[in-house]
ZANU-332156 format. One line per field, with one value per residue (C-alpha): residue in one letter; x, z, y negated. Coordinates in pm, whole numbers, plus 50000, padded with zeros to 5 digits. Each point is the difference from the previous one (the first is absolute). Layout:
# residues N
r (A;...)
c1 (X;...)
c3 (Z;...)
c2 (Y;...)
***
This chain:
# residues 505
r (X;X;X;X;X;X;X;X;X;X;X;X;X;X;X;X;X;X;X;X;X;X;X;X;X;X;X;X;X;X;X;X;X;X;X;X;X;X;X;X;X;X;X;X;X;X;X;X;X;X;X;X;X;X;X;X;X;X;X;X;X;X;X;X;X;X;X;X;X;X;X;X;X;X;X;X;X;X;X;X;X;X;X;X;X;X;X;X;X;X;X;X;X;X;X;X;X;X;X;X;X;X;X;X;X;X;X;X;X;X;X;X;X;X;X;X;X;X;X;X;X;X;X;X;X;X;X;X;X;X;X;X;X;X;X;X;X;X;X;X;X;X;X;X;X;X;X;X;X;X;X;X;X;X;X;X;X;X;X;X;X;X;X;X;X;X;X;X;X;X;X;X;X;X;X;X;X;X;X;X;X;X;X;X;X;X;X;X;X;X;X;X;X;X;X;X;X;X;X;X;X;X;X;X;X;X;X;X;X;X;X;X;X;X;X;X;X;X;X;X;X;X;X;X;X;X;X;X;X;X;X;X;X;X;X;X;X;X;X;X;X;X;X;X;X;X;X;X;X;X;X;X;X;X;X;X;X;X;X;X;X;X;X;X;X;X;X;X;X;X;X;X;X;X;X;X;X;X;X;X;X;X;X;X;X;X;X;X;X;X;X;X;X;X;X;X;X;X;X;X;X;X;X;X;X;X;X;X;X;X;X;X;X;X;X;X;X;X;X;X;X;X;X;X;X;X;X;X;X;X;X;X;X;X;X;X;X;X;X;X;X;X;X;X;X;X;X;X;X;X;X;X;X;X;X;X;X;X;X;X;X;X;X;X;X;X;X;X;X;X;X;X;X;X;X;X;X;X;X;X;X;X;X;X;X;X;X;X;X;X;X;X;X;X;X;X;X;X;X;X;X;X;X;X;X;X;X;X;X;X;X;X;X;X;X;X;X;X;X;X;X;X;X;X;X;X;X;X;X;X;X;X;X;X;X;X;X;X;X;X;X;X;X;X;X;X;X;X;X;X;X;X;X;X;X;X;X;X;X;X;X;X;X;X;X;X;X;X;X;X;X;X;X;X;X;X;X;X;X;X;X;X;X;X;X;X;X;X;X;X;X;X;X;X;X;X;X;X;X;X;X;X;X;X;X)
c1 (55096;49831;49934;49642;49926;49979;49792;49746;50036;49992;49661;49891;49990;49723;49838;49968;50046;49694;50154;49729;49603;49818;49637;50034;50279;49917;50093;50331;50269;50326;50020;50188;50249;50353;50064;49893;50089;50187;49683;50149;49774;49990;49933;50314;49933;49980;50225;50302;50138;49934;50261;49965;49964;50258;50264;49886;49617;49904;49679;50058;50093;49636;49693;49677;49733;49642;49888;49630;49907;49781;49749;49979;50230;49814;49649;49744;49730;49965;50098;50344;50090;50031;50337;50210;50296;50300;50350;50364;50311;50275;50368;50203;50317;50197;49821;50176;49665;49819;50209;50251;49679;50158;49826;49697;50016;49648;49906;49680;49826;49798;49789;50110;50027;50303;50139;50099;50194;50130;50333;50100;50017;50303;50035;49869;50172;50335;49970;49906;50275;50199;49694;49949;49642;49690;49837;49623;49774;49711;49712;49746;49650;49779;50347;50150;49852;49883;49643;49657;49664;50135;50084;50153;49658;49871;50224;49977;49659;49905;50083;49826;50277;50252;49984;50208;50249;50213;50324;49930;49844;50346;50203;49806;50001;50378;49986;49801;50198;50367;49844;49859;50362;50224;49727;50007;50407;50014;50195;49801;50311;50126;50013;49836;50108;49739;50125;49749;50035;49772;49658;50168;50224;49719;49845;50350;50022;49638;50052;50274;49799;49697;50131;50350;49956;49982;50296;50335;50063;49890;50149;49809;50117;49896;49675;49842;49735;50048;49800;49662;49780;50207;50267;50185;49910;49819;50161;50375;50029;50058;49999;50218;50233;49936;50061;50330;50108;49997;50110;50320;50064;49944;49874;49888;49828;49807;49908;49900;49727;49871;49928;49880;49657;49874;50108;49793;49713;50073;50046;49711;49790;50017;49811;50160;50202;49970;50046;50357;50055;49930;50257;50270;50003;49915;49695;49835;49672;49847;50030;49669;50121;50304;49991;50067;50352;50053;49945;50230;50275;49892;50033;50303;50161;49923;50078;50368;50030;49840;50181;50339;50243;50351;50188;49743;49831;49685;49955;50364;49868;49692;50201;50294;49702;49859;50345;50150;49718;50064;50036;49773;49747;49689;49929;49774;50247;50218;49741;49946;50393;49989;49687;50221;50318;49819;49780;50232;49860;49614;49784;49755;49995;49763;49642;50079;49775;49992;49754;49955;50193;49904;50242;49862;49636;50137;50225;49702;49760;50261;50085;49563;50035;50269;50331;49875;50355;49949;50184;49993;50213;50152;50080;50321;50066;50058;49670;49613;49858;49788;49815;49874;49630;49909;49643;49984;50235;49743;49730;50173;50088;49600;49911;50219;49926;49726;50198;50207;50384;50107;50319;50061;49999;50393;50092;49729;50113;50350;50092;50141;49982;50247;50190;50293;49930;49693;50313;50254;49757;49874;50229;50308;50195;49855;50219;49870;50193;49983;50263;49903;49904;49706;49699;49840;50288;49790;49800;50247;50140;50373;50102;50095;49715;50201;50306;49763;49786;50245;50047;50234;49966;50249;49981;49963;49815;49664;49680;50071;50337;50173;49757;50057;50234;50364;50213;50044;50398;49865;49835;50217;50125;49727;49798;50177;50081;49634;49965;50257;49840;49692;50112;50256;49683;49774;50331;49957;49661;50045;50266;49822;49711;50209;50190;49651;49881;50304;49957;49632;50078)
c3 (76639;50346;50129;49924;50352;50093;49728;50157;50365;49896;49828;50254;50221;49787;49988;50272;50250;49847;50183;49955;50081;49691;50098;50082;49969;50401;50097;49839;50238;49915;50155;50237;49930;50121;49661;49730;49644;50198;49939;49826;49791;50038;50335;50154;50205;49729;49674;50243;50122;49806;49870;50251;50317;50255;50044;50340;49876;49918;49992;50156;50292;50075;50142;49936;50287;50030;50299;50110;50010;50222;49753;50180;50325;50127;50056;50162;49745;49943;49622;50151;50108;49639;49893;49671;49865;50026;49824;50189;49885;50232;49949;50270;49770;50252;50358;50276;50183;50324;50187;49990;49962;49632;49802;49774;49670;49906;49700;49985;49643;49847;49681;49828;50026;50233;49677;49829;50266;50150;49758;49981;50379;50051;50387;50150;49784;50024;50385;50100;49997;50223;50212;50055;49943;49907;49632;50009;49759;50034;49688;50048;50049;49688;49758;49854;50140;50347;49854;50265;49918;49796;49631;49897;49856;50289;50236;49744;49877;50253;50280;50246;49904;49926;50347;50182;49751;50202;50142;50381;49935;49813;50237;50272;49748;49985;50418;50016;49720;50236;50312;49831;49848;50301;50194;49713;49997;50402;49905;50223;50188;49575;49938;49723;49729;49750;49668;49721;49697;49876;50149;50129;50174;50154;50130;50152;50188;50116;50151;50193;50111;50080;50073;50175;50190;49706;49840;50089;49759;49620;49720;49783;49649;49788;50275;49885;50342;49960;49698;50141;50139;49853;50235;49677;49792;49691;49765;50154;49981;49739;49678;50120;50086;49641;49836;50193;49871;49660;50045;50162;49730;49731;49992;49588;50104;50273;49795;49678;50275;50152;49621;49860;50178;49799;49664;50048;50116;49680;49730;50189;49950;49647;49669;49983;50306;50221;49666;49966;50378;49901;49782;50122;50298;49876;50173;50052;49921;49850;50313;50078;50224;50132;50322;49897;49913;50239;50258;49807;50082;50281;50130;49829;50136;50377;49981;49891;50275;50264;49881;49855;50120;49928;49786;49690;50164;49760;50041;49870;49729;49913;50031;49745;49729;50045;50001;49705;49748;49728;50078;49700;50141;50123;50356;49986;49761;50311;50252;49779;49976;50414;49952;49857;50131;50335;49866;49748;49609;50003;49734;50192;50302;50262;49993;49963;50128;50320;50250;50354;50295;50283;50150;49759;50145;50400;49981;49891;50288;50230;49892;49987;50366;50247;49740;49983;49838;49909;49682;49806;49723;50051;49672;50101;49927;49627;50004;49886;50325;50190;50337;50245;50067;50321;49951;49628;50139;50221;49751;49750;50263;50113;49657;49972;50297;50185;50277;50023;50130;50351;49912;50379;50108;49950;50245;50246;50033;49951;50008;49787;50123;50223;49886;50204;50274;49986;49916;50229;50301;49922;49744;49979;49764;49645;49695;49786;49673;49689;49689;49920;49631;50069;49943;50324;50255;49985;50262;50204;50309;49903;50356;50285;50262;50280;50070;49874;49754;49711;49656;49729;49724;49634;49800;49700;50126;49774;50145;50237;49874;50333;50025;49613;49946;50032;49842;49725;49930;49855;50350;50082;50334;50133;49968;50142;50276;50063;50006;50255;50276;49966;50092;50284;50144;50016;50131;50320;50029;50030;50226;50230;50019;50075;50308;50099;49998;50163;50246;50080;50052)
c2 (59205;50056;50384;50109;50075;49594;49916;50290;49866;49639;50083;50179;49703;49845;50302;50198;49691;49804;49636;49846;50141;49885;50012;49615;49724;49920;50363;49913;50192;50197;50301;50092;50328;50122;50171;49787;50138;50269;50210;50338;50210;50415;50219;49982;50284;50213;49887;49882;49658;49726;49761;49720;50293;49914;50317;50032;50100;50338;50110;50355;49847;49836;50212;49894;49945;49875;49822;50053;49578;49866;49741;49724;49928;49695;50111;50295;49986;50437;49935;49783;50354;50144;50133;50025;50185;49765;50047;49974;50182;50122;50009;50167;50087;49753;50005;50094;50111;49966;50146;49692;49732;49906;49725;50019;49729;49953;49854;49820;49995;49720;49963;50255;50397;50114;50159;49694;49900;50300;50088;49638;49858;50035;49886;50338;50230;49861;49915;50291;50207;49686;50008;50411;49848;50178;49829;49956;49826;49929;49944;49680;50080;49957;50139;50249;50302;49828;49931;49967;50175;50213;49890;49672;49916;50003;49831;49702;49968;49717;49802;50216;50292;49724;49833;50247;49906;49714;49951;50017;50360;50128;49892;50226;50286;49946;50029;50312;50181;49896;50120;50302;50090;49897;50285;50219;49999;49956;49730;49699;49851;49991;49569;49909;49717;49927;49862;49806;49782;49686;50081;50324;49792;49829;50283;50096;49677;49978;50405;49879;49702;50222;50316;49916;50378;50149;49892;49883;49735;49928;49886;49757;49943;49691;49967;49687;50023;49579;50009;49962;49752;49727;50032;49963;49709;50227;49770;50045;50333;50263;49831;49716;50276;50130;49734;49915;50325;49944;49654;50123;50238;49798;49608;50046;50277;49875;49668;50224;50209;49737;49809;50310;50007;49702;50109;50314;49811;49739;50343;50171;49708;49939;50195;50374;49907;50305;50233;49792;50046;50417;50013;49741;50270;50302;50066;50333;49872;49657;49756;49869;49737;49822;50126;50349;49874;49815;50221;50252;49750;49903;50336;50106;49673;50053;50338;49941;49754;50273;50247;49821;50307;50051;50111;49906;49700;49956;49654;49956;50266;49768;49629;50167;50057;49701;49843;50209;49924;49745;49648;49952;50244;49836;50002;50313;50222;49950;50097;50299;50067;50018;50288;50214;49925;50135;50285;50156;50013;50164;50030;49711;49770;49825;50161;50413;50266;50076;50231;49808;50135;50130;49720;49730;50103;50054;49678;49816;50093;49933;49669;49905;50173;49926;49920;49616;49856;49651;49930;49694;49860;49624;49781;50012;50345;50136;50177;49857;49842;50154;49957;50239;49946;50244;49873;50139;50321;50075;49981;50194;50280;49993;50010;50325;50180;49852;49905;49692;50023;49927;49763;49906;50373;50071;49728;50029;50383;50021;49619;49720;49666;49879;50319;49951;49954;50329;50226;49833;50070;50349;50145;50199;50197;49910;49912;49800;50024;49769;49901;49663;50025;50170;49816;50155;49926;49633;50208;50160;49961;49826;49935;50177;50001;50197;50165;50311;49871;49890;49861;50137;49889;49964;49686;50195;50342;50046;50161;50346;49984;50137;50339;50145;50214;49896;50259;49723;49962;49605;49933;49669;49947;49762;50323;50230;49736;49975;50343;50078;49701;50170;50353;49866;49779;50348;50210;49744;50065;50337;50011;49757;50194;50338;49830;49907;50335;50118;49715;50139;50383)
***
């Protein structure tokens, strides 16, 4: 029998991680997160460390600071100049201070409150004592406790608050929160590496790109910046990868998916067929259409694949119920079997209560603003087919907010087409780190660009696999391998830059 504690974070990635924005099939978009079903319940600051906290984290060793935030960074309209409270945390258990210029980590959060990810990155924590470097992290405008005008109401209640609320404006928060520690600490000869995963990692990359005297060198994990503007074919991308995944792990499996779609529709269809759908999977309340189940698995599918880490590998977990039911079992009994086999034994499945995040809300606006991804779904994957329609994306965005999205504005500003050769002529020092099973590294950069700007990537890595915690004695070596390139990559970095600033004195 499987520990409880999976069963909670594998629910919790249907949960808390909402993959897929409901309000309308066209605004159909996983979300992008480093921790997935990581997500651990309780104030860890106050009741202890949790049970998936790295060694290395303790919460007495961070100091909390607020950072007075300019509004709005691009623009000299008198209400532009309008400030708010926003979060970063400070761990200087391992610096070895100004005095010597030692490095600052600084991690850059996304969608999500800095608290979520803060006991579960591993990278900084466990660097830092090999660095002597200085942890920072930073909270994303619009979360957590980093809110504008005052109350989260507020900040959200249209698009004339919401439109500060974009990814060119955090990444200039992040620059005037470094250059306001590195003066605070005297510490501005101190180099900088910024570290990020999934749309974190994004934001890592594009600082680098746009503020290269700000920071040394970043480190981009599972950064799908490809996935927009169709650099990436929609219908290539992350549920091919999916699919491949299950089809690796089990070719039953994957065939027994991809049939099940039209036996819900044909059930779902018929007299009583949604109250035999209920009870075939345990529903928490009366289905009222198919969709709501099969966007249950939709979800719950994907989500393995994002977030298919070692040692307990969920889509394994889902493929060996589907696999282990009776051969006499009909094809849904087996789809059922793979439900629990993944979520442990509740009392019901698919549609349970749930209050709407403040993430589920945030990632939403973002995605109708700047966050474009294309995503469509070929017939060649084990998923129901489905095409991206920007037209109707637009609409349905418009129709929610009042303003339509820009979906050109992520390449136009940070760039995207033609890729290579943007970074290999302006760009230095980025990682850009992927493992291969992640339904997202269809959008990352898998190549070296430059001697500077490199690829690592694992064949079997899953999404912001390489930043979580790696205290793990199951981590297998392909891990830990990728681990290690990272850190020797950044140690040259460093040293560079410290001859250089020898060189200049």
């Amino acid at each position: 029998m499987r520990p409880l504690t999976f069963s909670l974070q594998s629910s919790l990635i249907l949960i808390f991680l909402l993959f897929f924005i409901t309000t309308s099939v066209s605004l159909k978009v996983p979300r992008l997160s480093p921790t997935g079903g990581k997500f651990l319940h309780g104030d860890y600051w106050t009741q202890g460390r949790p049970s998936d906290a790295s060694p290395a984290f303790d919460p007495k060793h961070f100091q909390t600071f607020y950072y007075n935030q300019t509004l709005d960074h691009f623009n000299f309209r008198p209400d532009s100049f309008n400030t708010f409270q926003q979060r970063y945390l400070i761990n200087s258990r391992h610096w070895g201070g100004s005095n010597i210029s030692a490095p600052i980590l600084a991690y850059l959060g996304a969608e999500e409150e800095i608290d979520v990810d803060i006991s579960i990155i591993g990278f900084l924590p466990e660097n830092a004592i090999h660095f002597q470097a200085l942890q920072l992290y930073i909270e994303h405008r619009y979360y957590g406790e980093s809110i504008p005008f005052g109350s989260r109401e507020e900040a959200y209640k249209n698009a004339s608050t919401l439109g500060y609320f974009n990814s060119a404006q955090a990444i200039a928060d992040y620059a005037e929160i470094l250059i306001h520690v590195k003066k605070q600490l005297h510490a501005e000869n101190s180099p900088v590496i910024v570290v990020g995963g999934s749309y974190g990692g994004m934001l890592a990359s594009w600082f680098r790109l746009k503020y290269p005297h700000v920071a040394l060198g970043a480190l981009a994990s599972s950064a799908p910046i490809l996935y927009f503007d169709d650099i990436v074919p929609p219908e290539t991308g992350y549920y091919s990868i999916a699919s491949r995944d299950f089809r690796e792990a089990s070719e039953t499996c994957y065939q027994i998916i991809k049939n099940s779609w039209t036996e819900i529709d044909n059930i779902a269809s018929k007299l009583d067929g949604l109250s035999s759908l209920s009870k075939k999977f345990q529903t928490c309340r009366p289905l009222t259409n198919s969709s709501e189940l099969k966007d249950y698995l939709d979800s719950m599918y994907s989500g393995a694949a994002q977030y298919n880490d070692p040692p307990r590998y969920p889509v394994t977990m889902i493929c060996g119920g589907i696999d282990g039911a009776s051969s006499t079992d009909d094809i849904l009994t087996k789809i059922f079997a793979g439900v629990v086999a993944y979520n442990g034994n509740w009392s019901c499945y698919v549609n349970q209560p749930r209050n709407e995040t403040e993430t589920d809300v945030g990632w939403r606006w973002q995605s109708c603003s700047d966050m474009v991804i294309p995503i469509s779904v070929s017939n060649d994957t084990m998923f129901p087919p489905y095409k991206f329609d920007l037209n109707k994306y637009i609409d349905d965005c418009k129709a929610l907010y009042g303003v339509p999205p820009r979906p050109h504005w992520v390449t136009t500003y940070f760039g995207g087409q033609d890729i290579k050769l943007t970074l290999h002529k302006f760009a230095s020092n980025i990682i850009f780190s992927n493992g291969l099973r992640d339904p997202y590294s269809s959008g990352g950069v898998l190549d070296d660009i430059s001697d500077t700007v490199v690829a690592v990537h694992t064949k079997n890595g899953s999404h912001c696999l390489d930043i979580l915690n790696s205290y793990h004695t199951t981590d297998p070596d392909w891990l830990v391998n990728q681990r290690k390139i990272e850190v020797r990559i950044i140690k040259g970095w460093i040293a560079k830059y410290y001859a250089d600033l020898q060189a200049l004195k």
